[in-house]
GUMIKOL-961818 format. One record per residue (C-alpha): y, x, z; residue number from 1. Coordinates in nm, 4 decimals, decimal comma. Each point is the difference from the previous one (the first is absolute). Example, Ala and Ser with C-alpha at 12.3 -4.5 7.8 and 13.67 -1.06 7.14 Angstrom:
BEGIN
<node north="-0,4500" east="1,2300" up="0,7800" kedo="1"/>
<node north="0,3440" east="0,1370" up="-0,0660" kedo="2"/>
***
This chain:
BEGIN
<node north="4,7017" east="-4,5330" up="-4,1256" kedo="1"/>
<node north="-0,0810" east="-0,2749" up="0,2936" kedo="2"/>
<node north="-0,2529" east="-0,1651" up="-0,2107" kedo="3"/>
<node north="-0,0768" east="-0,1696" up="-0,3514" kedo="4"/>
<node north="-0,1223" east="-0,3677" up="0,0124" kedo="5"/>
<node north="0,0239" east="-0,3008" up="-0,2253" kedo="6"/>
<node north="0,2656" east="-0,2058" up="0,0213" kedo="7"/>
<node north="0,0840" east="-0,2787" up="-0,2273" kedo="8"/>
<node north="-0,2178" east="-0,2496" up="-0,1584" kedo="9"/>
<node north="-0,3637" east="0,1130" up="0,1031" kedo="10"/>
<node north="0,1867" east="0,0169" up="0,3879" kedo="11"/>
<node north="0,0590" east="-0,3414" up="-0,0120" kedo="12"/>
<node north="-0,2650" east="-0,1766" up="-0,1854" kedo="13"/>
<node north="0,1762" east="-0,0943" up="-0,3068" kedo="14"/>
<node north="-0,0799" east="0,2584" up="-0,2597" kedo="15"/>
<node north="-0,1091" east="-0,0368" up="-0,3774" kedo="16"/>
<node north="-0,2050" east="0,1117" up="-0,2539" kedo="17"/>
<node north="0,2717" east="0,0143" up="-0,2445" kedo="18"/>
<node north="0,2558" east="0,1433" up="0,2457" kedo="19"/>
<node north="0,0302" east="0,3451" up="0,1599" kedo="20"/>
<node north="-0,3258" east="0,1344" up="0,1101" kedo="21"/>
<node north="0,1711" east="0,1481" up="0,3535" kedo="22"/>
<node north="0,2486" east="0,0419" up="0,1569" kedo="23"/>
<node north="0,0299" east="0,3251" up="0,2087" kedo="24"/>
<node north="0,2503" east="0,0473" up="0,2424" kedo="25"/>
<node north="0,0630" east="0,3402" up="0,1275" kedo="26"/>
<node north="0,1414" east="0,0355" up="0,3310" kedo="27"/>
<node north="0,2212" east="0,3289" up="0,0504" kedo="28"/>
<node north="0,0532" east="0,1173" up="0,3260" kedo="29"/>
<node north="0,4050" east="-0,0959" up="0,1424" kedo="30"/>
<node north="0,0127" east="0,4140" up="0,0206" kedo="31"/>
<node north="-0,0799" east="0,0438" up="-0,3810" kedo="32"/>
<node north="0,2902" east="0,2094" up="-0,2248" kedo="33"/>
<node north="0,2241" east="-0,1031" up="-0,2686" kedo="34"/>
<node north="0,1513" east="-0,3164" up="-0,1206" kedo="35"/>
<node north="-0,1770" east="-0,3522" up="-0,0604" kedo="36"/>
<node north="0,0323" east="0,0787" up="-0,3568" kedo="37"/>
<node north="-0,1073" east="0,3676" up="0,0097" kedo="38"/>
<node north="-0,3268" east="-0,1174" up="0,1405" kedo="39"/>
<node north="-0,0216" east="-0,2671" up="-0,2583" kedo="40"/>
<node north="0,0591" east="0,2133" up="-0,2608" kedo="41"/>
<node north="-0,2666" east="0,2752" up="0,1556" kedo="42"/>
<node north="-0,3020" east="-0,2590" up="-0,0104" kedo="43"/>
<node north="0,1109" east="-0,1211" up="-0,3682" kedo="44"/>
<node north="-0,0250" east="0,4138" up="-0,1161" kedo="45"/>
<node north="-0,3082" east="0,0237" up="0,2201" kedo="46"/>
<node north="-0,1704" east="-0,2797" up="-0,1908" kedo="47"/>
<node north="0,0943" east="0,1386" up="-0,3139" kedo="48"/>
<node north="-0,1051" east="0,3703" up="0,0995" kedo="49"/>
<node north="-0,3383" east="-0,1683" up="0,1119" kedo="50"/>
<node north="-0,0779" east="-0,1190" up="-0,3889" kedo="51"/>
<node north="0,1055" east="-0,3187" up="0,0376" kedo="52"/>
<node north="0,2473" east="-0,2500" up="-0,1252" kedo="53"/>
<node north="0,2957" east="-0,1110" up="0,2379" kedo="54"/>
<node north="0,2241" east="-0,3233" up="-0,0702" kedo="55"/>
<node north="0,3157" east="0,0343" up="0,2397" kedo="56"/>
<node north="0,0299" east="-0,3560" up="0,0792" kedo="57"/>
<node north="0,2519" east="-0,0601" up="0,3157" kedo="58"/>
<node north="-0,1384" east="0,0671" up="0,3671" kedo="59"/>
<node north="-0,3811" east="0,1315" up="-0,1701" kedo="60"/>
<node north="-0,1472" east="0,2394" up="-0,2446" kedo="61"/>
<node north="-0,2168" east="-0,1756" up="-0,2288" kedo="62"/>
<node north="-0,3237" east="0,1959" up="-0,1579" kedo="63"/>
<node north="-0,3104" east="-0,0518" up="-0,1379" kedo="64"/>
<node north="-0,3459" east="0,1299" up="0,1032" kedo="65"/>
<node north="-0,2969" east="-0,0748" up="-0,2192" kedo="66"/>
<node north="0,0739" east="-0,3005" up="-0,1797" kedo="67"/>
<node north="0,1421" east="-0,1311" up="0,4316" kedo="68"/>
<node north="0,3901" east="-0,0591" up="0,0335" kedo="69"/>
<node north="0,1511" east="0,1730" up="0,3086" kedo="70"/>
<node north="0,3495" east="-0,0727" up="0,1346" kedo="71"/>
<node north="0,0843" east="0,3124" up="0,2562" kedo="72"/>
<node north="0,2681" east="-0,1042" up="0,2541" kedo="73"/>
<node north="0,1730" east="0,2708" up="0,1788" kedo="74"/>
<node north="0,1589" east="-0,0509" up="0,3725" kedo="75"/>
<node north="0,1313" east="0,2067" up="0,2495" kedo="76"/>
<node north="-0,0141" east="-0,0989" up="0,3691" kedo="77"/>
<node north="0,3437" east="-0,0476" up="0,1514" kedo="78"/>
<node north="-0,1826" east="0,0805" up="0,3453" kedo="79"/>
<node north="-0,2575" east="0,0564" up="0,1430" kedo="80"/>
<node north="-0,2008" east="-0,3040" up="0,1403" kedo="81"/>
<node north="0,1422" east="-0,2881" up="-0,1603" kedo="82"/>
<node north="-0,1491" east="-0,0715" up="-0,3615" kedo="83"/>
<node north="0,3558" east="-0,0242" up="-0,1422" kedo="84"/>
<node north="0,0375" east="0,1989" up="-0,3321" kedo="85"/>
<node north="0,2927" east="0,1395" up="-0,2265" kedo="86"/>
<node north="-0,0805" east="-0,0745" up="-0,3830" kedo="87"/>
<node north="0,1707" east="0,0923" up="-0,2564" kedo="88"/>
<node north="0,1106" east="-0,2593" up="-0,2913" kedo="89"/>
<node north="0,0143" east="0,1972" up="-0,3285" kedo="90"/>
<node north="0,1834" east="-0,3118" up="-0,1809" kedo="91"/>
<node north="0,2648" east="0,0137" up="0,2434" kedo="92"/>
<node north="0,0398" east="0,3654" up="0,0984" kedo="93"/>
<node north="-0,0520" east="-0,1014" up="0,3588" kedo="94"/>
<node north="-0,1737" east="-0,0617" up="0,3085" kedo="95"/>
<node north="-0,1710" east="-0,2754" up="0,1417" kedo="96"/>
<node north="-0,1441" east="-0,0831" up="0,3663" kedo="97"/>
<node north="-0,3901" east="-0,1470" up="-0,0032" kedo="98"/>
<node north="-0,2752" east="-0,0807" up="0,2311" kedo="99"/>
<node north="-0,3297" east="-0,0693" up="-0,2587" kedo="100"/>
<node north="-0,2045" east="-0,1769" up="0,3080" kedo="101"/>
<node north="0,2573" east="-0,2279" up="0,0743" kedo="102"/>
<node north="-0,0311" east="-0,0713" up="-0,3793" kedo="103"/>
<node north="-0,3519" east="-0,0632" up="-0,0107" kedo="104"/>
<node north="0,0234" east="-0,2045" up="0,3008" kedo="105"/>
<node north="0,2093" east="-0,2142" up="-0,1753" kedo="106"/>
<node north="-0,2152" east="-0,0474" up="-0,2788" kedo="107"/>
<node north="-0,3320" east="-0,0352" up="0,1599" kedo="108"/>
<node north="0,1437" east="-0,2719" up="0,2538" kedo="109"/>
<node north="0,1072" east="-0,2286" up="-0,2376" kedo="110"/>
<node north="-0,2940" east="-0,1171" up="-0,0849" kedo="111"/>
<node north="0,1270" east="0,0208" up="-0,3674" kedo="112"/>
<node north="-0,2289" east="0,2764" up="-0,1722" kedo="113"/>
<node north="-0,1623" east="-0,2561" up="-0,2458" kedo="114"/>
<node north="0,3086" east="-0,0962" up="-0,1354" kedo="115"/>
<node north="0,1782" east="0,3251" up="-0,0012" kedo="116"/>
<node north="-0,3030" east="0,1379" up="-0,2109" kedo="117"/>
<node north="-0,0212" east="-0,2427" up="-0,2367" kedo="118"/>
<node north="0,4195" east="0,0372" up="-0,0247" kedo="119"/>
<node north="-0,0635" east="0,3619" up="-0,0547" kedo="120"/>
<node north="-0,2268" east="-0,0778" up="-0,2684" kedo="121"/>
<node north="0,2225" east="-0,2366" up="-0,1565" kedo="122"/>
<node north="0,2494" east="0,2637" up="0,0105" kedo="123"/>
<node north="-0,2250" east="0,2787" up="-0,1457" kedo="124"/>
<node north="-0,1508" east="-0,2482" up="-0,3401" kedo="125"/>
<node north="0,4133" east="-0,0549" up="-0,0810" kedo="126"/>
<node north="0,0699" east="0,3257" up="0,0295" kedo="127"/>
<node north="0,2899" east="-0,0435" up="0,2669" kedo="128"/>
<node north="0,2003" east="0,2267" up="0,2174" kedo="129"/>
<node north="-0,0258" east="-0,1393" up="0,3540" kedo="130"/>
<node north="-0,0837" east="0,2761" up="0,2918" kedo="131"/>
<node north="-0,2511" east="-0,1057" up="0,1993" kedo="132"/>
<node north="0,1383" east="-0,0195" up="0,3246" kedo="133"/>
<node north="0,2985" east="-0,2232" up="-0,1183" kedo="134"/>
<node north="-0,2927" east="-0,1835" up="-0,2011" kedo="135"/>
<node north="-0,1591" east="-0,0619" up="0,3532" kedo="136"/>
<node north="0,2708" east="-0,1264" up="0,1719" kedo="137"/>
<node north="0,0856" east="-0,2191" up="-0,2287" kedo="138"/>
<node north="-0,3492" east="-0,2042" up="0,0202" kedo="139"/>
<node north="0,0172" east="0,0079" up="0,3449" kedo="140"/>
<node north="0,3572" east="-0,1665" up="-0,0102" kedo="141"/>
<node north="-0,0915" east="-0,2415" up="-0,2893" kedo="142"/>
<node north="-0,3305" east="-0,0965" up="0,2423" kedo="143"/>
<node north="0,1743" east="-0,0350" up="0,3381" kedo="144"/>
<node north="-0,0721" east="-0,3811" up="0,0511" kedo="145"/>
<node north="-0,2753" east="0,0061" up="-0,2610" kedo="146"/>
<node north="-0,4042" east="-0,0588" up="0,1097" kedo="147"/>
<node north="-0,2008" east="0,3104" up="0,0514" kedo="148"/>
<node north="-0,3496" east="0,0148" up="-0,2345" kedo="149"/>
<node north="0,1728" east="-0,2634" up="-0,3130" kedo="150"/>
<node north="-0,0013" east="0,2918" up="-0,2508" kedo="151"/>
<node north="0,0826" east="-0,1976" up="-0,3203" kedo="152"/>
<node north="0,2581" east="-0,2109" up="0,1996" kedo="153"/>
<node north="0,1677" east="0,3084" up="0,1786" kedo="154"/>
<node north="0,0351" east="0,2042" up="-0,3624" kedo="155"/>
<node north="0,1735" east="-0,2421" up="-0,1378" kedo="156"/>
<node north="0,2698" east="-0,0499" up="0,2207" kedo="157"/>
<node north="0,0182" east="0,3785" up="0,0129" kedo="158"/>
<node north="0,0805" east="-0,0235" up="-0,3822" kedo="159"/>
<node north="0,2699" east="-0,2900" up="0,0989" kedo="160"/>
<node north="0,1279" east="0,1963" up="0,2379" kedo="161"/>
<node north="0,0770" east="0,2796" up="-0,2113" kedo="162"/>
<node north="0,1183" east="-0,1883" up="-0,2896" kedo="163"/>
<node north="0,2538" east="-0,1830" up="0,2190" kedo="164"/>
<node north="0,0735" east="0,1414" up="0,3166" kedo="165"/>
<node north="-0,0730" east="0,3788" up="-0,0277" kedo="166"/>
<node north="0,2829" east="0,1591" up="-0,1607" kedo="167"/>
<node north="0,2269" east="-0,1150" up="0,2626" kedo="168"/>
<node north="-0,2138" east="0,1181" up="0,3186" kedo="169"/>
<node north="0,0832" east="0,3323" up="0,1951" kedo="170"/>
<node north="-0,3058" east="0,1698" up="0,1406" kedo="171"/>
<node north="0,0556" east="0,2711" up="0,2862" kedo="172"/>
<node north="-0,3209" east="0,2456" up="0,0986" kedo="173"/>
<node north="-0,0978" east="-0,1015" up="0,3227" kedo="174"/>
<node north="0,0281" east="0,3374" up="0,0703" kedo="175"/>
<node north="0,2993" east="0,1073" up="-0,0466" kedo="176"/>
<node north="0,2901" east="-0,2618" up="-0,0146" kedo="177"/>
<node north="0,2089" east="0,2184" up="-0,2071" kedo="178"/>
<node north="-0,2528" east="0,0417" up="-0,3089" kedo="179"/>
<node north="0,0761" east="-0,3245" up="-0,1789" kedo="180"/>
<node north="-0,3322" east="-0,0737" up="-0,2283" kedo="181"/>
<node north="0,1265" east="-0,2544" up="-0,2082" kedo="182"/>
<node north="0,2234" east="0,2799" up="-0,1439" kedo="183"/>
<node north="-0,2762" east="0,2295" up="-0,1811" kedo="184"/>
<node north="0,0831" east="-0,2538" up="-0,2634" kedo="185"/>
<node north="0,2876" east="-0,0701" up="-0,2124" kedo="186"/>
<node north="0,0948" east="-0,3646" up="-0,0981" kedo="187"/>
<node north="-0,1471" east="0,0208" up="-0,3579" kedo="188"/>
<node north="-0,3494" east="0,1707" up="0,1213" kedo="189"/>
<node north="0,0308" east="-0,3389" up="0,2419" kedo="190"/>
<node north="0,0895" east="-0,2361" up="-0,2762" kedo="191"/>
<node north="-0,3201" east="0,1053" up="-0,2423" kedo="192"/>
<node north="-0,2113" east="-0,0439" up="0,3285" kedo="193"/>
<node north="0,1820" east="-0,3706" up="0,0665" kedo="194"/>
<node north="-0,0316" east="-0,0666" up="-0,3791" kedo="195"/>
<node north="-0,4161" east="0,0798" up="-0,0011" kedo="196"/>
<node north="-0,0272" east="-0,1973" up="0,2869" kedo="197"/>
<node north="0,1508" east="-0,2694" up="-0,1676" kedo="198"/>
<node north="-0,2127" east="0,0465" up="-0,3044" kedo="199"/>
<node north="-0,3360" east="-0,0078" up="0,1601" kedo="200"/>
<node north="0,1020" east="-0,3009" up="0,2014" kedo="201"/>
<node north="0,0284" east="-0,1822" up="-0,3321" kedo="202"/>
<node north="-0,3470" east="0,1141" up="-0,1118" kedo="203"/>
<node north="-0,2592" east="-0,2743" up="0,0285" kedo="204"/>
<node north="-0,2731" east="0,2318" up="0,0388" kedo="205"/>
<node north="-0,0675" east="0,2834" up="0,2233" kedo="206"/>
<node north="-0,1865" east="0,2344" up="-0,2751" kedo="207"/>
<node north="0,3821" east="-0,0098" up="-0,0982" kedo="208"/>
<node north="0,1474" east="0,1125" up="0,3349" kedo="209"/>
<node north="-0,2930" east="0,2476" up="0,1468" kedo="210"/>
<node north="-0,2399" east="0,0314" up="-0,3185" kedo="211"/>
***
């Protein structure tokens, strides 16, 4: 192993209470054995062997220590002095190409946090399946002529953005212009995200939206 750091939310500023705790990615070194999904399959049995629960989920291991929820992302290096990595997508039975600082450059440039936290919370109260980084691009699409600081203003075109322009938008990972993002979802998971939107836009109060 290179090194273990967190990656994710708490990386770029826009983590939750009500989210995943950490996220730990685990850098492999470009020279480590066996397939993508061999090593994936190693941490999940090694987090089970340790006493603890493991949730395959697609490029991470998700656990739980004391009462703290843990999503363990396993890369390997595909050399070694870039900070390229190999994952392994479980959902797909493939491989994907990443870079996580170019993702949490992304992020934390935007400007965006604010409103991709209180997304994220929105997301979390109506229980809906939206990955995070996919989540996060997203707001930063639905904000790109919008004012930086007008919280209230800048949700709520978020929420009209998503109720009637997201299903039909294509996100690529800035790191890899194969990996298409907008993909880790299929239409109907996109539709009950679309149709939520659309119902908290019609709310008239926020305890309704983001109680």
């Amino acid at each position: 192993m290179v090194k273990a750091e967190f990656s994710g939310s708490m990386s770029k500023g826009t983590a939750i209470s009500l989210g995943t705790d950490a996220d730990i990615f685990i850098s492999l070194s470009s020279t480590t054995p066996g397939t993508l999904q061999e090593i994936y399959n190693s941490l999940n049995n090694a987090v089970v062997q340790s006493g603890y629960p493991a949730r395959k989920q697609n490029v991470s291991i998700g656990t739980t220590v004391n009462g703290h929820k843990i999503d363990l992302v396993p890369g390997r290096r595909q050399d070694q002095y870039s900070n390229n990595h190999s994952l392994y997508r479980s959902k797909a039975g493939s491989w994907t190409k990443t870079n996580i600082n170019t993702h949490i450059n992304k992020v934390t440039s935007s400007k965006r946090t604010d409103e991709i936290k209180l997304t994220k919370i929105w997301r979390e109260l109506h229980g809906l399946n939206f990955p995070s980084f996919y989540l996060e691009l997203a707001v930063i699409d639905a904000l790109k002529h919008s004012r930086v600081g007008d919280l209230s203003s800048n949700f709520w075109k978020v929420l009209g953005f998503l109720k009637d322009d997201f299903i039909s938008k294509r996100y690529v990972d800035p790191a890899n212009t194969n990996n298409v993002i907008s993909d880790d979802l299929n239409l109907q998971e996109k539709r009950a995200i679309a149709a939520k939107a659309s119902e908290s836009r019609s709310q008239s109060n926020w305890n309704r939206i983001v109680w």
